[in-house]
C-alpha positions, 0 to 999 in steps of 0.5 A: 207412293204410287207411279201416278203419284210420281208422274203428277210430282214430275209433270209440275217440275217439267212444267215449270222448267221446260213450259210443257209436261211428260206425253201419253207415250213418256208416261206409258214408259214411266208407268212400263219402268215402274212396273219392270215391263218390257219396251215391247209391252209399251210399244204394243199398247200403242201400236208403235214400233219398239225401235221408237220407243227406245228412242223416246225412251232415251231421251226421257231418262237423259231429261230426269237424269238432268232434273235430278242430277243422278244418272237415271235408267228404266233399270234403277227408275222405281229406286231412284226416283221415289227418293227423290220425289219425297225430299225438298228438291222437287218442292214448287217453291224453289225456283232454281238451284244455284252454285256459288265458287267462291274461295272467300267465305264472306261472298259464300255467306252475303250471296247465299243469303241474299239468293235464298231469301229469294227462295233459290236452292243454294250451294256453296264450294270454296275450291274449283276442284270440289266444284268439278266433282260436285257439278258433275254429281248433281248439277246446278242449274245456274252457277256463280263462279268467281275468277281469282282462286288457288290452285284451280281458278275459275277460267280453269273451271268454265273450260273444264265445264263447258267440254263436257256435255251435257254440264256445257249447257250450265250458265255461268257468270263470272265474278270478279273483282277485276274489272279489265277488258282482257278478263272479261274478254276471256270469260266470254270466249269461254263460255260466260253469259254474264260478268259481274263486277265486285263489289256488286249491288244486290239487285244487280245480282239478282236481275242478272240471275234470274235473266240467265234462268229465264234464257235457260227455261226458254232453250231447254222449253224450245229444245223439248218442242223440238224433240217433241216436234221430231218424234211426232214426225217420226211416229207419224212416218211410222203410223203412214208406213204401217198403214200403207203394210196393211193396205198393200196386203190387204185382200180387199180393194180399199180406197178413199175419195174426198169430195169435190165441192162447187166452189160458190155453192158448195155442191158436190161435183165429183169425187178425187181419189186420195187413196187406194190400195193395189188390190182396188186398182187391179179389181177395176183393171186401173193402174195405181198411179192413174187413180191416184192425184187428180183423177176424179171418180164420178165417171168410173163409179157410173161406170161401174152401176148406174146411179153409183155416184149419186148413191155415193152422194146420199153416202156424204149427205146422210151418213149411211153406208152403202151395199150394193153389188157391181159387175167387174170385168173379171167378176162380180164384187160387192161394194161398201161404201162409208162416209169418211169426214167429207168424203167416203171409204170404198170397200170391193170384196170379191 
């Protein structure tokens, strides 16, 4: 089995949990991990600093952790993970695994076969107690958890469950023959989702699952959007960091202008400086902040040579860069100018 083989098995489960599949950044660190590679090999692949990669990296090994219910790092990745890959948890046809707690084997037996007939995984516990360790070994997605047990009961269970992390994010549906206000109050001030009464319809069952699933899908969908969301953030703060490093010391004046368009027509006015380093401005005798925001350039660039702005024009319209020669105060300079989407990249070398 090859890495590429485990990242296609990966990509269908995420998929189908969570509506989206591993990034170019979480495969590299798979791929890294599958081949005993270092954090700082990842991170210079892609240009991005080794701190943010072990972020990502953090938060990947928790997310298979939870899909495969086993604790999941980069050191044990290759060795767990093939295992996993290659039995019947990872295939498609499942829709989710569900826990059954029950302490009478007649519900166990009519709620297993009813749910694994809907081509649900299904596991079953008579005891609060062995439910616990079995939870907390291999999650379920869903459990079924009824109230009246010995020795541990099923109020017990939904505490014990939901002051853990991360098993207090587990939906649970209580079961009960007990049809009183105060259990059902209860069960809801623990943590429940839902409260089934016994004796239960089947389709009743079976609605009130799959509603809880798709509830389930839909948070843990919307949670990924949000880390991704924040280590797009992130990785943009740090590309904007480290190219403002590479600006400042930078031996050349580099600057870049958008053009400046006639609102009705469409022809270029001028030009706005979006960006320029130190170096530009102390070349052209200017402040920093004085080319920067709304300062338009047409005047300075005719300044520097006559016909410069027109040139720069040319540069826009046909695509062709620009060499030429101009005069500073303190020397002479040549200046390249390219065309930057709808604008132009300025380039002054001494």
């Amino acid at each position: 089995m090859t890495i590429d083989d485990i990242i296609q098995v990966l990509n269908s489960r995420f998929e189908a949990t969570l509506g989206k599949s591993l990034t170019p950044t979480e495969v590299e660190i798979l791929e890294a991990a599958w081949d005993n590679r270092a954090y700082s090999d990842v991170a210079s692949r892609l240009y991005i600093s080794e701190g943010y990669i072990k972020n990502v990296a953090s938060r990947l090994w928790q997310r298979l952790s939870d899909l495969c219910g086993e604790t999941i790092s980069k050191a044990n990745f290759r060795g767990i993970i093939a295992a996993f890959v290659d039995i019947d948890r990872f295939n498609p046809s499942i829709k989710a695994t569900v826990m059954i707690i029950d302490d009478l084997a007649a519900n166990l037996d009519l709620l297993s076969q009813l749910l694994t007939e809907q081509q649900y995984r299904v596991r079953t516990l008579t005891s609060g107690k062995m439910a616990l360790r079995s939870i907390r070994n291999n999650p379920p997605d869903l459990i079924l958890l009824d109230i009246k047990m010995p020795e541990m009961d099923g109020f017990a269970v939904c505490e014990t469950l939901k002051q853990e992390e991360p098993l207090a994010e587990i939906p649970i549906i209580f079961l009960s023959a007990v049809d009183e206000v105060f259990d059902k109050v209860k069960a809801f001030e623990l943590g429940a989702v839902d409260y089934i009464t016994k004796p239960f319809q089947a389709i009743e069952v079976l609605k009130r699952v799959e509603t809880q699933l798709t509830l389930l899908r839909q948070h843990q969908q919307l949670k990924a959007e949000i880390d991704e969301h924040l280590q797009s953030e992130m990785l943009l703060y740090q590309s904007r960091s480290l190219l403002a490093n590479v600006l400042n010391a930078a031996p050349d004046g580099i600057a870049a202008a958008q053009a400046v368009r006639d609102l009705v027509t469409g022809k270029l006015v001028n030009l706005q400086c979006v960006l320029a380093n130190p170096r530009f401005a102390e070349m052209l005798g200017q402040r920093q902040s004085d080319l920067m925001g709304d300062r338009l350039l047409k005047e300075l660039l005719e300044g520097l040579e006559p016909g410069l702005f027109a040139a720069c024009f040319d540069v826009i319209t046909t695509g062709e860069a620009l060499e030429t020669t101009v005069e500073l105060d303190i020397q002479t300079a040549t200046l390249l100018v390219t065309k930057l989407a709808d604008g132009i990249a300025l380039t002054l070398r001494a």
